[in-house]
Wavefront OBJ file of the C-alpha trace (Angstrom):
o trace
v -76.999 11.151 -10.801
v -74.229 9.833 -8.590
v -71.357 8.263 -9.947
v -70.131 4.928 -8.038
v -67.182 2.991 -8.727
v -66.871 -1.095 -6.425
v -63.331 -1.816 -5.658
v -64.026 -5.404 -4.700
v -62.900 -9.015 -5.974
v -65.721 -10.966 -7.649
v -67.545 -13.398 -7.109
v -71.224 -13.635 -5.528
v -70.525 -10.926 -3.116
v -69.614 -8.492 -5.663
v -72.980 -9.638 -7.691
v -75.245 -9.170 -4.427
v -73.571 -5.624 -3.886
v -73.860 -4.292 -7.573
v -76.910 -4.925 -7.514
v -78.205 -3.552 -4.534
v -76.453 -0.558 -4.778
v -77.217 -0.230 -9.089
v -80.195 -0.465 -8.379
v -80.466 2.220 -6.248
v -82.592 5.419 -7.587
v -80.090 8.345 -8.610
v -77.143 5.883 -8.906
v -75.331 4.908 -12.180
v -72.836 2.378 -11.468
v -69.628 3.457 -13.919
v -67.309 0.296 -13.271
v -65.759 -2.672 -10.860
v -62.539 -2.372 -10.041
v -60.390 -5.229 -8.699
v -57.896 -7.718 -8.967
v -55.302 -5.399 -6.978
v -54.273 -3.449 -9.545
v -53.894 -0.006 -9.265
v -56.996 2.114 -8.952
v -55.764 5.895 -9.499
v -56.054 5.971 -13.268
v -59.458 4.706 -13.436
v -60.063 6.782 -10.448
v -59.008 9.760 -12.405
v -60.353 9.452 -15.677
v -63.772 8.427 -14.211
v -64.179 10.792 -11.702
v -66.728 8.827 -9.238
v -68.876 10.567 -6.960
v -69.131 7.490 -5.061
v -66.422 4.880 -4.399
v -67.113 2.129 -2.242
v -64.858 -0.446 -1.237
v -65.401 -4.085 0.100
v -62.093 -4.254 2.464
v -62.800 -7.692 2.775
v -61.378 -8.647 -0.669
v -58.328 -5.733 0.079
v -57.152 -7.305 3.536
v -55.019 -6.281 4.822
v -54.174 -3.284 2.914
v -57.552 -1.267 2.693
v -55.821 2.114 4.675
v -53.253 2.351 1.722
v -55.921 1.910 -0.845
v -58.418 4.224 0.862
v -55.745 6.589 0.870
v -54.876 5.842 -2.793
v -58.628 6.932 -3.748
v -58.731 10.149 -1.951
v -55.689 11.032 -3.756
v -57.309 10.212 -6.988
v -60.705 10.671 -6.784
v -60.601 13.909 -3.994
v -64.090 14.909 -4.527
v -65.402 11.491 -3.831
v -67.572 9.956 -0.889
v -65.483 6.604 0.042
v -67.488 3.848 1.697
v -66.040 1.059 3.272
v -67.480 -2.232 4.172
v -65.395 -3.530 6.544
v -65.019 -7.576 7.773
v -64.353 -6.521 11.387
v -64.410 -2.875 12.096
v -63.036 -2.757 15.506
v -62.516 1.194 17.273
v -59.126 1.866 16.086
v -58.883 -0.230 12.560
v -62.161 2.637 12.102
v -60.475 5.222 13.331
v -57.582 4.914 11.460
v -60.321 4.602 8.141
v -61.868 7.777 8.962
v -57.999 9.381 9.732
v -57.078 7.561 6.163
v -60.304 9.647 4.228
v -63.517 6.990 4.375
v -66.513 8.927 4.351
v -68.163 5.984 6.249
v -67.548 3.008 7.144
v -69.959 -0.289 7.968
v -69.455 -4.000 8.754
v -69.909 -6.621 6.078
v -72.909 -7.867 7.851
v -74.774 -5.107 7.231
v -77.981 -5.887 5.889
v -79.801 -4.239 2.426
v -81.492 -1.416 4.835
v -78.734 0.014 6.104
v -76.382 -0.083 3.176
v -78.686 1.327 1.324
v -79.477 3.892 4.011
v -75.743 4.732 4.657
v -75.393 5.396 0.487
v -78.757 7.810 0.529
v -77.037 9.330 3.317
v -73.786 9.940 1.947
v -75.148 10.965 -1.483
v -77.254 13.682 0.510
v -74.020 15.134 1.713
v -75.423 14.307 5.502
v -72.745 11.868 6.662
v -69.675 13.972 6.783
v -68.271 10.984 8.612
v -69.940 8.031 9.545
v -69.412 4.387 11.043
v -72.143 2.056 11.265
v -70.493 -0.669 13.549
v -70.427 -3.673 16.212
v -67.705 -3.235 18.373
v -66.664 -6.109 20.734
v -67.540 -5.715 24.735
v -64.781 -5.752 27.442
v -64.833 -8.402 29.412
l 1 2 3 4 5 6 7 8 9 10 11 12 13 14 15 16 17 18 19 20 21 22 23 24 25 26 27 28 29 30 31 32 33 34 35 36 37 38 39 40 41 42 43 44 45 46 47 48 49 50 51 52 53 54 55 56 57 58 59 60 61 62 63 64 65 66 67 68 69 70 71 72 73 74 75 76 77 78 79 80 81 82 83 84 85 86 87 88 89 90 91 92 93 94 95 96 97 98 99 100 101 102 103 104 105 106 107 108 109 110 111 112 113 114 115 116 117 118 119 120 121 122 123 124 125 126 127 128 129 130 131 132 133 134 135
C-alpha cells in the first residue's frame, strides 16, 4: 500500500484530487496538508511514500517546498502539478527533487497514469508537459 500525503489549499480542487487519487487501488491517502505551514514534521512522523503537491496553491514558492519534502520525507516519490510548467521552472523542479512533474490540466488518465507509474518505481524522473512554441 502506498502512502500519499496532498500539500494543497482546499477547496473543490483539493476534493476532485483526493478523490481521484484515494481512490486509486493500492493507495491509502494518510493526510492534507496546507495552509502554508510547515510540512517537515508531518512529513517526518508520517513517512509518505507518495507526496504530491498542487503548486498552484504554493505559488510562487513550490522549489523551496519541494525541497523542504525531500529533506523530510527522503524516501518519497514527489509529484507536482504544476499551473504552467514551462522548460526551465521544470527543470529547476526536477534539479529541486520532484519525481515528476505535470500541468494542472491534466486530465483523470494521465494523473492517474503518472501515480501508477511512479508507485511502480518506473518514472525515475518524469514531466508530463505543454510547453509554449517559439514564434
Amino acid at each position: 500500500m502506498t502512502r500519499l500525503i496532498i500539500i494543497a489549499d482546499g477547496g473543490p480542487a483539493l476534493e476532485r484530487l483526493s478523490d481521484a487519487l484515494s481512490h486509486m487501488d493500492g493507495v491509502a491517502l494518510l493526510r492534507h496538508l496546507g495552509g502554508r505551514r510547515p510540512v517537515a514534521p508531518h512529513l517526518q512522523r508520517l513517512a509518505p511514500d507518495l507526496v504530491f503537491i498542487d503548486e498552484p496553491a504554493w505559488s510562487p514558492l513550490p522549489l523551496a517546498l519541494i525541497r523542504e519534502v525531500r529533506s523530510a520525507a527522503p524516501a518519497a516519490a514527489v509529484i507536482v502539478r504544476a499551473a504552467e510548467p514551462t522548460a526551465d521552472w521544470l527543470a529547476d523542479a526536477l534539479m529541486a527533487g520532484a519525481t515528476a512533474v505535470l500541468p494542472a490540466v491534466a486530465d483523470g488518465p494521465t494523473l492517474a497514469l503518472v501515480v501508477q507509474e511512479v508507485m511502480a518505481g518506473q518514472a525515475m524522473t518524469l514531466a508530463v508537459a505543454r510547453f509554449p512554441q517559439a514564434a
